[in-house]
RORO-695939 format. One line per field, with one value per atom (N, C-alpha, C): residue number from 0; residue in one letter; atom name; x, y, z. Coordinates in Angstrom, 3 decimals, m for minus. Layout:
# RORO-695939
num = NUM;... .
residuo = A;... .
atomo = CA;... .
xx = X;... .
yy = Y;... .
zz = Z;... .
//
This chain:
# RORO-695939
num = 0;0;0;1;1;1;2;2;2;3;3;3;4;4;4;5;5;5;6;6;6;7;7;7;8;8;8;9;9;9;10;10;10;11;11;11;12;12;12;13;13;13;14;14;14;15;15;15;16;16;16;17;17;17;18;18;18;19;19;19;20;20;20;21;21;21;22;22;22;23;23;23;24;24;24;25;25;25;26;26;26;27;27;27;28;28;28;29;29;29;30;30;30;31;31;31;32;32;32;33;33;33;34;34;34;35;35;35;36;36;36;37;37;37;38;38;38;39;39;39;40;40;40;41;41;41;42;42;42;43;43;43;44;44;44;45;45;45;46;46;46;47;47;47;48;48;48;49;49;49;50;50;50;51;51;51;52;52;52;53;53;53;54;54;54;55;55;55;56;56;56;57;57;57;58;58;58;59;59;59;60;60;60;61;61;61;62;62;62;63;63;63;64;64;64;65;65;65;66;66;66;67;67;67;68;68;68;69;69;69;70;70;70;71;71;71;72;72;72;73;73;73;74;74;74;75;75;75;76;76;76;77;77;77;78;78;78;79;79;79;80;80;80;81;81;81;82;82;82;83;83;83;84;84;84;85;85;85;86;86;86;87;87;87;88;88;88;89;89;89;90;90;90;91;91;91;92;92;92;93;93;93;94;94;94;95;95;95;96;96;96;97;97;97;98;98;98;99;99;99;100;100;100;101;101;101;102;102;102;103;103;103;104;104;104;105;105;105;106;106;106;107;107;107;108;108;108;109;109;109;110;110;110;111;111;111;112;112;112;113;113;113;114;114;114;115;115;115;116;116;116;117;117;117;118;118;118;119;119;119;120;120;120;121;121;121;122;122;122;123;123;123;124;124;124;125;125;125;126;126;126;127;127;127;128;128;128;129;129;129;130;130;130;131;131;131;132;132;132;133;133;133;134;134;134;135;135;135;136;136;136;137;137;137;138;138;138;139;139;139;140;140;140;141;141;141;142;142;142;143;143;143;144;144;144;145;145;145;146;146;146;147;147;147;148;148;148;149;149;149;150;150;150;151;151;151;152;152;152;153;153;153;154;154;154;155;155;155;156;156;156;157;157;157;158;158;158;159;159;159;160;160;160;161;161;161;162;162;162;163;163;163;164;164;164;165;165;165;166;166;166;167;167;167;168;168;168;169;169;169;170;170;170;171;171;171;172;172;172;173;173;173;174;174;174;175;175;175;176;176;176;177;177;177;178;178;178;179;179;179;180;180;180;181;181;181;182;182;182;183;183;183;184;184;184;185;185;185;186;186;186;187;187;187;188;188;188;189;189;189;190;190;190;191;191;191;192;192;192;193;193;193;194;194;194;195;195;195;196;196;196;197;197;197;198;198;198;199;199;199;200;200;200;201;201;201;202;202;202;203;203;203;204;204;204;205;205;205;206;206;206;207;207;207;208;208;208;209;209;209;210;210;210;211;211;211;212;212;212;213;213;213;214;214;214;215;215;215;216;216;216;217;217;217;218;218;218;219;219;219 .
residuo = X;X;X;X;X;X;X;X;X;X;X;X;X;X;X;X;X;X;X;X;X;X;X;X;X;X;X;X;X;X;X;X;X;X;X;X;X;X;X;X;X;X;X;X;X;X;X;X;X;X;X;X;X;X;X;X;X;X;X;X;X;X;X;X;X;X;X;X;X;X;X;X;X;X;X;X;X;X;X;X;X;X;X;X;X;X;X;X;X;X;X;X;X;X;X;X;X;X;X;X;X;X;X;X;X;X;X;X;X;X;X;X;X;X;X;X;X;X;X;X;X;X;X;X;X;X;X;X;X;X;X;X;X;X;X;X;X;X;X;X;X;X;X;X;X;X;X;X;X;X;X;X;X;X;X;X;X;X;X;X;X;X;X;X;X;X;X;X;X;X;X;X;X;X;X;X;X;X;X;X;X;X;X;X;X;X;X;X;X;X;X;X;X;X;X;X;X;X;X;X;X;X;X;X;X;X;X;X;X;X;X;X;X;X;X;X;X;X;X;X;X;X;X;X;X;X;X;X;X;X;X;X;X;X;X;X;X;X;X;X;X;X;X;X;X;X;X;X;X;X;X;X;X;X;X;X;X;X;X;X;X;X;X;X;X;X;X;X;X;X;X;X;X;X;X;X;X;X;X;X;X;X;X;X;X;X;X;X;X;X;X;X;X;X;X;X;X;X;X;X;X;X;X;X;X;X;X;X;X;X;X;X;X;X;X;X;X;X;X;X;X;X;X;X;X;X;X;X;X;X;X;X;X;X;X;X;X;X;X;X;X;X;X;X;X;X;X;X;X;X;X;X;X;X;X;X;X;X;X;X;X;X;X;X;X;X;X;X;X;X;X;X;X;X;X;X;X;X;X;X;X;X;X;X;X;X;X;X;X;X;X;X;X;X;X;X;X;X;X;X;X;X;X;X;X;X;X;X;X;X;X;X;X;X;X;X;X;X;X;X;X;X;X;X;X;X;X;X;X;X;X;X;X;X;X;X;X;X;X;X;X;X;X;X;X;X;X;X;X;X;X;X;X;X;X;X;X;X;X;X;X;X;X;X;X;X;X;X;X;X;X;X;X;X;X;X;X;X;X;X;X;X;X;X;X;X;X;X;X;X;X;X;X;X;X;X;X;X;X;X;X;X;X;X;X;X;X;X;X;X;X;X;X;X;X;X;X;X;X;X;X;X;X;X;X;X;X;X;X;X;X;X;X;X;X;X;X;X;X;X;X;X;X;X;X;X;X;X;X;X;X;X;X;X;X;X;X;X;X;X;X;X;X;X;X;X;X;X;X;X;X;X;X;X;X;X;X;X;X;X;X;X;X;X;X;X;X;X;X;X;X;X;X;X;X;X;X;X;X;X;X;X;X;X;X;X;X;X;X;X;X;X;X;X;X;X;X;X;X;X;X;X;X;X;X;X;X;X;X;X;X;X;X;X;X;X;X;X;X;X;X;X;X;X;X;X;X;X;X;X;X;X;X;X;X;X;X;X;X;X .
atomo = N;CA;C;N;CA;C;N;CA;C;N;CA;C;N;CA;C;N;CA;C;N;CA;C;N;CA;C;N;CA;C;N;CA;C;N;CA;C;N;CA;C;N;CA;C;N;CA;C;N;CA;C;N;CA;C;N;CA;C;N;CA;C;N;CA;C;N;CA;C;N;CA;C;N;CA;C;N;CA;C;N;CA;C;N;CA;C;N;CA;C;N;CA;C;N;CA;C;N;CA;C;N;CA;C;N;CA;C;N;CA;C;N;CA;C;N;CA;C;N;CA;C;N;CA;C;N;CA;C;N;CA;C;N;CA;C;N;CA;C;N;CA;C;N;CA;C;N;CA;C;N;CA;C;N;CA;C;N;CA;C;N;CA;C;N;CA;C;N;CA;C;N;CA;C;N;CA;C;N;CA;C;N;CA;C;N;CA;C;N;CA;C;N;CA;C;N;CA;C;N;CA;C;N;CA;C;N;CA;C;N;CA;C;N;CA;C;N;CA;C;N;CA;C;N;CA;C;N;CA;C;N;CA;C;N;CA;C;N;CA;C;N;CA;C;N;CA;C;N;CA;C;N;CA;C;N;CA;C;N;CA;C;N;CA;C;N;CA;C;N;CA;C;N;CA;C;N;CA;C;N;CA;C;N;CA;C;N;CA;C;N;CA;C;N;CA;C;N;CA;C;N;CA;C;N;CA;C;N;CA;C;N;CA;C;N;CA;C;N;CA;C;N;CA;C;N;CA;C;N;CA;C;N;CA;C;N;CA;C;N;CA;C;N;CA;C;N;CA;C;N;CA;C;N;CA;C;N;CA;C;N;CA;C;N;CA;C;N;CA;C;N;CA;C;N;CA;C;N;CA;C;N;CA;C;N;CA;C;N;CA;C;N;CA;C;N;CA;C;N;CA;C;N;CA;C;N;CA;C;N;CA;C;N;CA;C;N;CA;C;N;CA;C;N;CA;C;N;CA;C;N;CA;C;N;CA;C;N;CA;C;N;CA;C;N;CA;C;N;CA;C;N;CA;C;N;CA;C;N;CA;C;N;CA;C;N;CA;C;N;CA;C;N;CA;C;N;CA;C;N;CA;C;N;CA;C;N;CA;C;N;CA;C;N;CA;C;N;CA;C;N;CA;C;N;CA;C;N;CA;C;N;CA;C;N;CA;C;N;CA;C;N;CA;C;N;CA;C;N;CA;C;N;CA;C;N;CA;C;N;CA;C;N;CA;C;N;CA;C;N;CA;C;N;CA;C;N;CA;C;N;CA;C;N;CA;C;N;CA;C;N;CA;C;N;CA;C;N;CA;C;N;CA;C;N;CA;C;N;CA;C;N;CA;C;N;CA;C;N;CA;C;N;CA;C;N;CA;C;N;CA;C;N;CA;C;N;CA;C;N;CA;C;N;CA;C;N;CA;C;N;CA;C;N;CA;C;N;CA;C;N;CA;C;N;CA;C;N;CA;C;N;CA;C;N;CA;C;N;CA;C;N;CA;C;N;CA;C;N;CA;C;N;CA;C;N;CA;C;N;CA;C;N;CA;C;N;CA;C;N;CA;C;N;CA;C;N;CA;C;N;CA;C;N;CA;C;N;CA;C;N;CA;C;N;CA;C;N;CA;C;N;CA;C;N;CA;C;N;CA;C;N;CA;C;N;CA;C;N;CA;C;N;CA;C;N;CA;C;N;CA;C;N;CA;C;N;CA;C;N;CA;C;N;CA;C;N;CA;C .
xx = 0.841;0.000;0.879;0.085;1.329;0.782;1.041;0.862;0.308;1.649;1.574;0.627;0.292;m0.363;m2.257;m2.755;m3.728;m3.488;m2.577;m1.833;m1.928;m1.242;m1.299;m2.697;m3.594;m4.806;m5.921;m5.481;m6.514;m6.516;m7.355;m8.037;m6.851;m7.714;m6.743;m7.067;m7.486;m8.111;m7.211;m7.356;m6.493;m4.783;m4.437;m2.948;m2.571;m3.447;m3.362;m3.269;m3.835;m3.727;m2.312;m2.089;m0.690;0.405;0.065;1.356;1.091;m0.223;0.327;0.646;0.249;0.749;2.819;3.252;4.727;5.412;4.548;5.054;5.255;3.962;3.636;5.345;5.527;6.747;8.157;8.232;9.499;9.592;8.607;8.769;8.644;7.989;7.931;9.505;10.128;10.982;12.513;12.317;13.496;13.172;12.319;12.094;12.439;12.524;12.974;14.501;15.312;16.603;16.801;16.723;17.273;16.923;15.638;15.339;16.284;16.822;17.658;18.929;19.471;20.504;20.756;19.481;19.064;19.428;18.249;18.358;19.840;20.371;21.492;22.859;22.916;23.844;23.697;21.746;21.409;21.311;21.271;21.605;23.014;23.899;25.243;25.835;25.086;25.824;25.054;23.955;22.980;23.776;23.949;24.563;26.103;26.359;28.096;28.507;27.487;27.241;27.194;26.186;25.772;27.003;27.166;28.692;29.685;29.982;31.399;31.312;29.731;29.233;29.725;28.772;29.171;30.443;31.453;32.577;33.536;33.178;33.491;34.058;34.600;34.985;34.053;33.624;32.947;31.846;30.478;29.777;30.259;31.314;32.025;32.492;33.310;34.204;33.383;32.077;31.169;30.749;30.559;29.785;30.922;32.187;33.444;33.256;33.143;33.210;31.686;30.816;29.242;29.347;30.136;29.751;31.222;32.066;33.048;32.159;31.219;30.622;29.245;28.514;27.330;26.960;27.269;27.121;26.131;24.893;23.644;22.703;23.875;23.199;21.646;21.830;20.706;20.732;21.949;22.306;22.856;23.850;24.515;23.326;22.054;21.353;21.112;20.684;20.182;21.487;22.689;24.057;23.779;24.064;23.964;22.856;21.562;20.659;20.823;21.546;22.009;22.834;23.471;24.846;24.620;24.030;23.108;22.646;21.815;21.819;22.188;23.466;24.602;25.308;25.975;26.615;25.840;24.289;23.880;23.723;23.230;22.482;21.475;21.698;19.768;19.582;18.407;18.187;17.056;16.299;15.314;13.701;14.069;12.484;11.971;10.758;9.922;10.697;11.073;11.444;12.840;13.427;14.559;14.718;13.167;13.195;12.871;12.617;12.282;13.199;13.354;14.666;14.759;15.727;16.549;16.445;15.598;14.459;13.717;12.860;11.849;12.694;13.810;14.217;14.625;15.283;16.321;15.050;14.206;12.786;12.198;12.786;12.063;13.013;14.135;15.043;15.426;15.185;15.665;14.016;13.358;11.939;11.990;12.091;12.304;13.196;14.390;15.911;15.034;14.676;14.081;12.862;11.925;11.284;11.992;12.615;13.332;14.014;15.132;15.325;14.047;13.247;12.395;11.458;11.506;10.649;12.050;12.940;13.901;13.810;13.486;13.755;12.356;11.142;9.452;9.414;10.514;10.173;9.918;9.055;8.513;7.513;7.484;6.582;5.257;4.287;3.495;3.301;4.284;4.168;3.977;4.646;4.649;3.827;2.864;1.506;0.489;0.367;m0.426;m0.286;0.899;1.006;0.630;0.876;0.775;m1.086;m2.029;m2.916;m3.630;m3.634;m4.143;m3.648;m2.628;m2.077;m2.865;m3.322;m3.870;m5.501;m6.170;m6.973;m6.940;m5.798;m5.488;m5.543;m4.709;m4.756;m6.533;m6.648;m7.859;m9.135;m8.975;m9.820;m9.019;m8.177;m7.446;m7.879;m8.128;m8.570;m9.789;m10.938;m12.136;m12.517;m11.609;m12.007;m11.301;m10.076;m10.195;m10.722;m11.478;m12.451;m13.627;m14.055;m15.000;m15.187;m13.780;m13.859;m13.182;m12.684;m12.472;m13.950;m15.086;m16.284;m16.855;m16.898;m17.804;m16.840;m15.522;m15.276;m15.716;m15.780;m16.635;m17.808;m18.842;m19.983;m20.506;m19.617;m20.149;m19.819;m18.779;m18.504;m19.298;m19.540;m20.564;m20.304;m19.002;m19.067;m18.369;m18.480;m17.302;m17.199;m15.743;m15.369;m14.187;m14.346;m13.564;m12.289;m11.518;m10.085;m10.268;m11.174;m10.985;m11.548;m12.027;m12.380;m11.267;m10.490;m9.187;m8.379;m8.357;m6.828;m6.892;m8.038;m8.238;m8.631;m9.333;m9.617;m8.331;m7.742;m6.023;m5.217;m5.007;m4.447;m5.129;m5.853;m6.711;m6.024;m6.551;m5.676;m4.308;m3.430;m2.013;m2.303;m3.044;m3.231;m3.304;m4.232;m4.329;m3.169;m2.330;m0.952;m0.020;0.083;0.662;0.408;m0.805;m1.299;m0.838;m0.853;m0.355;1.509;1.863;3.138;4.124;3.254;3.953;3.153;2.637;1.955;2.704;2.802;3.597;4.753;5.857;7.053;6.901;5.946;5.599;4.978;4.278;3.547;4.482;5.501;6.449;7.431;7.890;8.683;8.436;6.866;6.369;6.767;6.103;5.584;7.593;8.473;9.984;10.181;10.416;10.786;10.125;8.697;8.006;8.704;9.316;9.812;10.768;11.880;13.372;13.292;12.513;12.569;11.721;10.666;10.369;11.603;12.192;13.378;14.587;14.865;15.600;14.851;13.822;12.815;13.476;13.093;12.981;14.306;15.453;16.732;17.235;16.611;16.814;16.074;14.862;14.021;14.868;15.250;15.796;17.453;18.104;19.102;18.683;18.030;17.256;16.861;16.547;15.971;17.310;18.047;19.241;20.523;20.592;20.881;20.350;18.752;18.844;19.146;18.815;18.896;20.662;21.354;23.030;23.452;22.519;22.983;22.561;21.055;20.615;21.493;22.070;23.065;24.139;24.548;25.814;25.514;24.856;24.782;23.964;23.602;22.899;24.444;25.450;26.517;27.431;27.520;27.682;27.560 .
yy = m1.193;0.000;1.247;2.103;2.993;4.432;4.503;5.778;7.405;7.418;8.939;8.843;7.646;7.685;8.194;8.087;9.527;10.508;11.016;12.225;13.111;12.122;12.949;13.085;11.904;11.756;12.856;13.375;14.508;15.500;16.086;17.528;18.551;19.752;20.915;20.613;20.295;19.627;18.659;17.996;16.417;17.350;17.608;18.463;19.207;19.475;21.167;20.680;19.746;19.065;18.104;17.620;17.109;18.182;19.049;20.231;20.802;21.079;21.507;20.451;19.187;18.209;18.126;18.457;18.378;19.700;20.723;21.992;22.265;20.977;20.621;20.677;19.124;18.267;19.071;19.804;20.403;21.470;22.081;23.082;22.558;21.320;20.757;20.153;19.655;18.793;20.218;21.493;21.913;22.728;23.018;23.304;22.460;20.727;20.002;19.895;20.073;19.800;21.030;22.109;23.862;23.213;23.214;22.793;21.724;20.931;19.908;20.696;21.100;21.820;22.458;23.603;24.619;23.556;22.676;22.069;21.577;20.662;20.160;21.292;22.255;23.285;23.786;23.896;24.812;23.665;22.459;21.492;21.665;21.592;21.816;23.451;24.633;25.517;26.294;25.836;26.935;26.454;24.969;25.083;25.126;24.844;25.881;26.809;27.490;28.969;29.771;29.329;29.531;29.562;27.932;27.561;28.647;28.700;29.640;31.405;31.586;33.111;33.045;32.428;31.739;31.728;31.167;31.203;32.971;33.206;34.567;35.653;36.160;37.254;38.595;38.780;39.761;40.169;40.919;40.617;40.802;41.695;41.861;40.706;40.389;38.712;37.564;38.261;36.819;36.955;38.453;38.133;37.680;38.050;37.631;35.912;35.439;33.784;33.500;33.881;33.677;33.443;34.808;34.561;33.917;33.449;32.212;30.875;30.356;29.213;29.561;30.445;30.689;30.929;29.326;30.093;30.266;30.019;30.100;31.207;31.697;33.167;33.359;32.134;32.192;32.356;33.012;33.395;34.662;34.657;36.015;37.379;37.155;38.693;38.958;37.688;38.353;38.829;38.508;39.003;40.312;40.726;42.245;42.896;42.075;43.167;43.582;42.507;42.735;43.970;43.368;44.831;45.743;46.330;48.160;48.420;47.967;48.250;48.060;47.411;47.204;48.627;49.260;49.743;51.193;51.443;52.640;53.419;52.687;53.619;53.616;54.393;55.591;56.670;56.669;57.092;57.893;58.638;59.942;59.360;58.108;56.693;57.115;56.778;55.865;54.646;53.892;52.262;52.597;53.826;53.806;54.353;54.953;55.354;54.490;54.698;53.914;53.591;52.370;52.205;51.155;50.563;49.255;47.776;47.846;46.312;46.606;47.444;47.657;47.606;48.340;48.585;46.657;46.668;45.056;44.179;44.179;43.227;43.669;44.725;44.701;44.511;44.603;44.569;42.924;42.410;40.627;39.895;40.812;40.127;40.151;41.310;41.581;40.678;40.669;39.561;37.971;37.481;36.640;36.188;37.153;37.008;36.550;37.500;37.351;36.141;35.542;34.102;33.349;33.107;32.354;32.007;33.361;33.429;32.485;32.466;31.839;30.425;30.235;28.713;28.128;28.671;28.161;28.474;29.406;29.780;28.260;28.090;26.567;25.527;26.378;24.869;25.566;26.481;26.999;26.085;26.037;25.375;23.899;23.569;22.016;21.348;22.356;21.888;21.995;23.108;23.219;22.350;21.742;20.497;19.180;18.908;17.919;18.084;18.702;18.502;18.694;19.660;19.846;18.492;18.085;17.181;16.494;15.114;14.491;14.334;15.867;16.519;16.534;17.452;17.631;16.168;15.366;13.607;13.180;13.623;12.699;13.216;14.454;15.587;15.081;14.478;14.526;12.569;12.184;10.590;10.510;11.400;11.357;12.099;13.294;13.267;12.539;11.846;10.862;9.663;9.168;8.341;8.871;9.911;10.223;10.657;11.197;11.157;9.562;8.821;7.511;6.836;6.733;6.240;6.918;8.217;8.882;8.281;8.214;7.576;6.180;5.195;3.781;3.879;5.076;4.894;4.579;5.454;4.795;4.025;2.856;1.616;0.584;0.107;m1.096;m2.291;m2.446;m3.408;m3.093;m3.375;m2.719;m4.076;m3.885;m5.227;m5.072;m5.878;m5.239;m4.586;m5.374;m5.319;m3.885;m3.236;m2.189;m0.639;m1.053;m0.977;m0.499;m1.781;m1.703;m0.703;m0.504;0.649;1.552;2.439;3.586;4.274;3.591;3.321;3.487;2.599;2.265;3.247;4.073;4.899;6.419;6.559;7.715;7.488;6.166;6.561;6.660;6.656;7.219;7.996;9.348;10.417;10.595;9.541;9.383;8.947;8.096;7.513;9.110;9.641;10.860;11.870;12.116;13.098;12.728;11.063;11.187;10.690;10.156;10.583;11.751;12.889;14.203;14.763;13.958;14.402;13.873;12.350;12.229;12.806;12.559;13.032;15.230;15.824;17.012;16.823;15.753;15.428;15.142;14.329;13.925;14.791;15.266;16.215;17.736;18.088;19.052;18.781;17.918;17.231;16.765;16.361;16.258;17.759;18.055;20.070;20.392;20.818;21.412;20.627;19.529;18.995;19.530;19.652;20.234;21.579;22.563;23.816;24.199;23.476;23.659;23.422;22.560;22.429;23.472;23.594;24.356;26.236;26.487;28.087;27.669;26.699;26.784;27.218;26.470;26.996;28.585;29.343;30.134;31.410;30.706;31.652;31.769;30.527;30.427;31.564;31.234;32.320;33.958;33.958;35.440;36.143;34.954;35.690;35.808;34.736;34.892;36.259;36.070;37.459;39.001;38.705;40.198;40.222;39.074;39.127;39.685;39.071;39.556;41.292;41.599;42.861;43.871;43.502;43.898;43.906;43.070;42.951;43.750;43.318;44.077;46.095;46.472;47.633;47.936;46.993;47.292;47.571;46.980;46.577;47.923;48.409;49.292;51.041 .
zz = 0.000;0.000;0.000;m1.064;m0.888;m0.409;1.085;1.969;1.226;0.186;m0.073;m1.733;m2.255;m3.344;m3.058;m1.788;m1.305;m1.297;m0.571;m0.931;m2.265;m2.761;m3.948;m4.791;m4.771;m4.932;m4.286;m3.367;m2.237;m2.439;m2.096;m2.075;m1.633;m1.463;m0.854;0.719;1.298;2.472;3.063;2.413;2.820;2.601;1.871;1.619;2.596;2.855;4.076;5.539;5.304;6.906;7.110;5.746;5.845;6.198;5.519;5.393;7.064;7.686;8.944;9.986;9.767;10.392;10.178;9.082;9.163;9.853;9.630;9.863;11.676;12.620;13.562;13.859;13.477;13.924;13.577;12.566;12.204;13.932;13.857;14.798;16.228;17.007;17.816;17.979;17.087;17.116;17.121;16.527;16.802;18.348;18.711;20.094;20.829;20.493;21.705;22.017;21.042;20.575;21.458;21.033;21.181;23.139;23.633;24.819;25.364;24.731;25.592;25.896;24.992;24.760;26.384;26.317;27.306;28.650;28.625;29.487;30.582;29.079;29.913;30.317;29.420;30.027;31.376;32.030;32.537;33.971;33.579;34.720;35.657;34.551;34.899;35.371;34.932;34.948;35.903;36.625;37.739;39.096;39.278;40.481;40.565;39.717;39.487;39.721;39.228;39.197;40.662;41.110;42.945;43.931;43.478;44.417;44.135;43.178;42.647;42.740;43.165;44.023;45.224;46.464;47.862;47.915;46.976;47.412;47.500;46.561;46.427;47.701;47.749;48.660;48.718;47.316;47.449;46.575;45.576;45.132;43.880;43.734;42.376;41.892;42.516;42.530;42.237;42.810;42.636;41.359;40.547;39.329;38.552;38.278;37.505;37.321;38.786;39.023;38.313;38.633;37.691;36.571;35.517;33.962;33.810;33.901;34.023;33.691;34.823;34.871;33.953;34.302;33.755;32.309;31.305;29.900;29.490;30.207;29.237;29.855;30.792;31.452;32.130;32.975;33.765;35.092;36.148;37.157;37.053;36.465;36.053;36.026;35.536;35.741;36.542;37.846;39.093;39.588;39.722;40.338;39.743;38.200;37.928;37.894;38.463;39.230;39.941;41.606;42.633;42.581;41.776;41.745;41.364;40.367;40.074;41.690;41.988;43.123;44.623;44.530;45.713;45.590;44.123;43.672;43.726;43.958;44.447;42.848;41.771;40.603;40.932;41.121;41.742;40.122;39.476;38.456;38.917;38.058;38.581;38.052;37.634;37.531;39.094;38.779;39.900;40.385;39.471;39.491;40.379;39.955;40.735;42.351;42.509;43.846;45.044;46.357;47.231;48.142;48.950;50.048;48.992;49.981;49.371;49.289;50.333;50.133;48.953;48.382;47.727;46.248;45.924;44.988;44.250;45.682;45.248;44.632;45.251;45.332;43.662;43.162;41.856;40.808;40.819;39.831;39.919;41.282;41.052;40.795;40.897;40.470;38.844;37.780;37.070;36.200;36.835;36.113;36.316;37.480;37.198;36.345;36.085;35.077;34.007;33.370;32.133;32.172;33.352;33.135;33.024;33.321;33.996;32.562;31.711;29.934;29.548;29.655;28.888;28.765;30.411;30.649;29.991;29.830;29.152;27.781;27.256;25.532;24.992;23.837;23.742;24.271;25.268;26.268;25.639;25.359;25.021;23.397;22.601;21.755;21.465;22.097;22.008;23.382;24.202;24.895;23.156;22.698;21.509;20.543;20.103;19.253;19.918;21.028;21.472;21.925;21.671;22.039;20.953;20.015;18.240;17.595;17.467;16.347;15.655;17.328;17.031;15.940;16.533;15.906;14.421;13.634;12.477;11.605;12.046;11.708;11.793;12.491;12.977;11.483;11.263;10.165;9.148;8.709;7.506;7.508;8.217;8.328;7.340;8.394;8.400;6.557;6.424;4.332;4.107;3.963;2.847;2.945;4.265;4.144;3.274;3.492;2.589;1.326;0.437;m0.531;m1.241;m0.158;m0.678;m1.178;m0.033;m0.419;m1.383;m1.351;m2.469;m3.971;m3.975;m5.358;m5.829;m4.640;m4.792;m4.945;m4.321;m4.631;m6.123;m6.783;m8.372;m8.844;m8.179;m9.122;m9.034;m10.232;m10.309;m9.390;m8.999;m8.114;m6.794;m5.622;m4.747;m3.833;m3.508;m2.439;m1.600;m0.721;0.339;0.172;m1.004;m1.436;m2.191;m3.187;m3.546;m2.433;m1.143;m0.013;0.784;1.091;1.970;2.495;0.547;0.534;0.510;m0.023;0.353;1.739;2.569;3.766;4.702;4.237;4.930;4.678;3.736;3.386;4.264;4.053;4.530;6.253;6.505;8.094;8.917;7.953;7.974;8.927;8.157;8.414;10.360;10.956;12.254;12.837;11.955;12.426;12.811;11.775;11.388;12.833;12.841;14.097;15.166;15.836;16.834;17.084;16.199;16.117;15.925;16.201;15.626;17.014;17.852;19.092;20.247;20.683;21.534;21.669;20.681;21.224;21.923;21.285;21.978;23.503;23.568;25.024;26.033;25.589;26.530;26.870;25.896;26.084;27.143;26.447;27.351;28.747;29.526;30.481;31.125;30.847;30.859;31.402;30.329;30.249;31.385;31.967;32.588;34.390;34.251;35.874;35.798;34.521;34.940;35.343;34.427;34.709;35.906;36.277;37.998;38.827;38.442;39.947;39.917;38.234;38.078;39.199;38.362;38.664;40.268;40.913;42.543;42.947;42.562;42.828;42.716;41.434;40.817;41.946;42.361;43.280;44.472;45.048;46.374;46.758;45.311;45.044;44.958;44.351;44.528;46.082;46.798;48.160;49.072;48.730;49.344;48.938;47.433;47.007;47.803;48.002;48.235;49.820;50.404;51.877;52.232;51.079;51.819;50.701;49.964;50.227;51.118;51.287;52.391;53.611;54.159;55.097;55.282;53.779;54.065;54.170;53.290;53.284;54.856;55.499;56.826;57.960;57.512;58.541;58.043;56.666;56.606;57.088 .
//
């Protein structure tokens, strides 16, 4: 049986659903790659990163030792949030006024955001593939079953064998949907545990960050 000989046989319908069914997987599939990538650097380089601050002598020293370890730059902003305002840039903003709890509390809220979009860019996508896919397959099943029957309806004789294949063919299409669905499901659902444990670490550094400049400029 030959798969793509519907294909080529089908509508703009049946085509269109193929084409966003591949367009699915191209883009599901380089989001997972680019995401592992993310991933495994960001395994290795957040608590590297931390340790090799802590060790530090001082907050300067600590960001030097940060972007050293930190290549995928997901610690390093809260340090140079910290530091604008360790370092006393006071600007003539709103954002820049206030004491120094208030200020720190928005500029490491802020840096963490921005890591935090970094570490989810994708997951929005490949929840949407992994839950449409199957859909698209499933609509691209259901016409060429039906323009398969409407072409038998007029033959004088019909039997199972000229039956079969068009039938069989048409449901690729369902094969198609959810194979261009799981690997997005799993992956989502993967991604979404690392970058929770990762976010928690990332949060826990943040409170600790502002708590020791707070300190120090208190001892000051």
């Amino acid at each position: 049986m030959d798969g793509l000989h519907w294909l080529r046989q089908g509508d703009a319908v049946t085509r269109a659903a193929a084409l966003l069914l591949l367009a699915m997987s191209v883009a599901s599939w380089v989001i997972i790659f680019w995401k592992l990538y993310l991933m495994r650097r960001a395994h290795v380089d957040v608590p590297r990163s931390m340790a090799a601050f802590w060790q530090a002598p001082s907050l300067a020293l600590g960001a030097e030792r940060v972007q050293a370890c930190d290549r995928v730059a997901l610690v390093l902003p809260l340090v140079h949030a910290a530091q604008q305002i360790d370092e006393g840039r006071v600007g003539s903003a709103l954002a820049s006024q206030g004491g120094l709890s208030q200020r720190l509390t928005r500029v490491l809220r802020d840096a963490l955001h921005g890591v935090l979009g970094r570490l989810q860019f994708g997951q929005v996508l490949l929840a949407t593939v992994g839950s449409t896919a199957p859909f698209v397959g499933l609509l691209g099943t259901v016409w060429g079953i039906y323009h398969a029957l409407t072409a038998l309806a007029g033959a004088e004789q019909i039997s199972i064998e000229r039956l079969a294949g068009p039938v069989g063919e048409a449901l690729i299409m369902t094969a198609a949907g959810l194979a261009v669905a799981i690997p997005a499901v799993l992956a989502y659902n993967w991604f979404g545990r690392v970058i929770a444990r990762i976010e928690a670490d990332l949060e826990g550094f943040a409170r600790d960050l502002r708590e020791l400049v707070i300190d120090t400029n208190a001892a000051d």
